[in-house]
N, C-alpha and C positions, 0 to 999 in steps of 0.2 A: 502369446502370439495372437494377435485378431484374425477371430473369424468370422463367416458371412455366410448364410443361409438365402440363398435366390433361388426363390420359386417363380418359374415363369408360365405365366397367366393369359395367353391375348385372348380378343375375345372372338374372333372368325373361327373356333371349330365347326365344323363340315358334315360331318357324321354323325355328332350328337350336339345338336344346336345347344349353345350357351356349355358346354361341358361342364367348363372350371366352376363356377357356382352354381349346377345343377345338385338338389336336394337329395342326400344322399343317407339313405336313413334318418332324411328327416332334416341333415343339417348340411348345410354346401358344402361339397367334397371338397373343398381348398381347406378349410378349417379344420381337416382331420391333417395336413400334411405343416401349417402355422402352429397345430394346437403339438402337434410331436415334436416339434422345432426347438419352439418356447419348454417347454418339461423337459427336453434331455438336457439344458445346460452347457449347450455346447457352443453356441452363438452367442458373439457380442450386435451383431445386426441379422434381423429377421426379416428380408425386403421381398417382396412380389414387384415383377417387371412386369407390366402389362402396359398395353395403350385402349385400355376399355374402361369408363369412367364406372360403371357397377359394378365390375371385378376389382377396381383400385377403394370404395369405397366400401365392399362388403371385406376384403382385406384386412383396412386398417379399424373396420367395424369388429374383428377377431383379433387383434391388436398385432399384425406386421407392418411393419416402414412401406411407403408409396412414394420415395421422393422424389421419382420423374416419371417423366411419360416417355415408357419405350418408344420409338423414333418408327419412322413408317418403312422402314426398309427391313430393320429383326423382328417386322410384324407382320408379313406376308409368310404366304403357304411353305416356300420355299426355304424361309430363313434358319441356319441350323440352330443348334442347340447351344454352340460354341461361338459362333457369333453374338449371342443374346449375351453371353453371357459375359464375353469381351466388351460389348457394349457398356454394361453394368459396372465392372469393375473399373471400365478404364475411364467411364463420368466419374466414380468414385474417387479416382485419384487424381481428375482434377480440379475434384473441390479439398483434396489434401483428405483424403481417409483411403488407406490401402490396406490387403489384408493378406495378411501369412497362406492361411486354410479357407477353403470355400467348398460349402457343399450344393449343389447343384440338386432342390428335391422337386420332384413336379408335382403340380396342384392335384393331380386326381394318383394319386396315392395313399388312397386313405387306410392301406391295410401295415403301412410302416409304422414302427414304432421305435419309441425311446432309444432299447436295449439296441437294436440295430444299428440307428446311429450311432449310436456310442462305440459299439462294436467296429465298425467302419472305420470311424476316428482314430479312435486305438489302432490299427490295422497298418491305417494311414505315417502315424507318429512314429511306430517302431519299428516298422517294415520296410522305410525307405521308399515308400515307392511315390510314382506322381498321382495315381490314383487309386481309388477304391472303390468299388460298386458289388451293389447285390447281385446274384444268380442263381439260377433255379436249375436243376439236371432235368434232360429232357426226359421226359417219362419211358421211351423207346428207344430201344439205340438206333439213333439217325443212321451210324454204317449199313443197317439193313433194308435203308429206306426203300421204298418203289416208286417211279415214274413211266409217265403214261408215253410209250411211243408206237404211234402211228394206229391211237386207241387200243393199242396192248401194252399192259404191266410188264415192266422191267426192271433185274435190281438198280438199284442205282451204283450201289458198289459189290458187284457180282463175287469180288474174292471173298466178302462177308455172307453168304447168304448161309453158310452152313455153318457159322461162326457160334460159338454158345455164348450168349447174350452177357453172363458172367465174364467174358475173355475178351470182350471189345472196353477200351476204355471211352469211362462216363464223359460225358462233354453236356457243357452250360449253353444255356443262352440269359441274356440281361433280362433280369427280371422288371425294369420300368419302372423304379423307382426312384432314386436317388444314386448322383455320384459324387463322393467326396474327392477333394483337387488339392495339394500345390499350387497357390493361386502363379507363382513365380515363373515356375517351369509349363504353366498351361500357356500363359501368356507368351514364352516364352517361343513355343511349339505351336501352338494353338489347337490342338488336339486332346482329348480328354484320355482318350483310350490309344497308350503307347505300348511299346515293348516292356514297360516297367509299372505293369500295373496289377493289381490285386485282387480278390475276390473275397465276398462274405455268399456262404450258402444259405438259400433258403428252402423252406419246403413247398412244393406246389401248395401248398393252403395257406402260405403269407405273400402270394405274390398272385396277380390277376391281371392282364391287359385290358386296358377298357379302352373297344375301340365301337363295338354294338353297345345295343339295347340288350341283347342277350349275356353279352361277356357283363354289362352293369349290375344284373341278377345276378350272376354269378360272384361277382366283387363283395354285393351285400351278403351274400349265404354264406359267405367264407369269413366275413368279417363276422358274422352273429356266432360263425361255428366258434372262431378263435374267442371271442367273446364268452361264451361259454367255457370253454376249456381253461382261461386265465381264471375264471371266477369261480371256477368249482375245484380249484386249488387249495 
């Protein structure tokens, strides 16, 4: 069954000018997320979507597909995630190439690897579901959160505050990397995340959001820790 690796690329990031080919130990964060693409053997197309001619050329400089220019409408602040990527697929089919499996990885994820994906896929295949994506457990159980009203601390879910932290269950959030699809039934629904979808866990030290300067420090120490820990295997 064909598959399709769309990483999407623009180039108007806000918060951290030029993100997606920002030097990221040294080498553009988009090529840690192409270069894990290409070695796990999962893709028959490895494309980046962008409408930025230095991100479409540092791209296929890493060796992924650039074979259009995303459109000016899935390249505004606003455009989701699912749009881009209906866009992608559905030029794709009408130049006659359609695809079973689709995984959806973003450029600045450079702490994903192989085994994950692979893992995902697998998950995907046998599990029945339309989707698959990573997840991190929140470090604290969110039931016992607190919010500020009227500049005083309050629980947020008071029947939890005396709750033993063992006895609340654990709850995810997406860890921002990559989700694998049903290209069929996304298209079908156009939503990635249904009633029928799946999860792969990760540990707080293979997943990082990079939205500062400070979370980018953080992405690199985590990457050199992991780095270490594979090599002193």
């Amino acid at each position: 069954m064909p598959t399709i690796c769309i990483i999407p690329a623009r180039g108007g990031s806000k918060r951290i000018p030029r993100k997606n080919i920002r030097a990221f130990l040294g080498t553009p964060i988009i090529a840690y997320s192409i270069r894990a693409a290409q070695e796990s053997g999962l893709f028959d197309e490895v494309m980046v979507s962008t409408d930025d001619a230095e991100i479409a050329q540092m791209a296929q400089f890493y060796g992924a597909s650039v074979p259009f220019v995303r459109s000016a409408d899935a390249a505004t602040d606003h455009a989701t995630t699912a749009a881009v990527l209906t866009e992608v697929l559905t030029t794709y089919a009408h130049h006659g190439h359609t695809f079973d499996r689709a995984c959806c990885l973003y450029a600045t994820a450079p702490l994903v690897t192989t085994e994950r994906l692979r893992e995902a896929f697998g998950k995907l295949e046998t599990g029945g579901f339309d989707t698959v994506f990573p997840v991190v457990r929140y470090g604290f159980p969110v039931q016992r959160a607190v919010t500020f009203q009227q500049d005083r601390l309050t629980w947020l879910q008071p029947e939890h505050a005396l709750t033993r932290s063992q006895d609340l269950q654990p709850v995810f959030h997406d860890a921002g990397q990559f989700y694998f699809f049903n290209v069929p039934r996304f298209l079908e629904n156009g939503q990635l995340i249904t009633a029928n979808t799946g999860g792969v866990e990760l540990s707080e030290l293979e997943a990082q959001d990079i939205d500062t300067p400070a979370d980018w420090d953080l992405a690199e120490l985590k990457y050199r820790l992991l780095w270490q820990q594979r090599t002193s295997k």
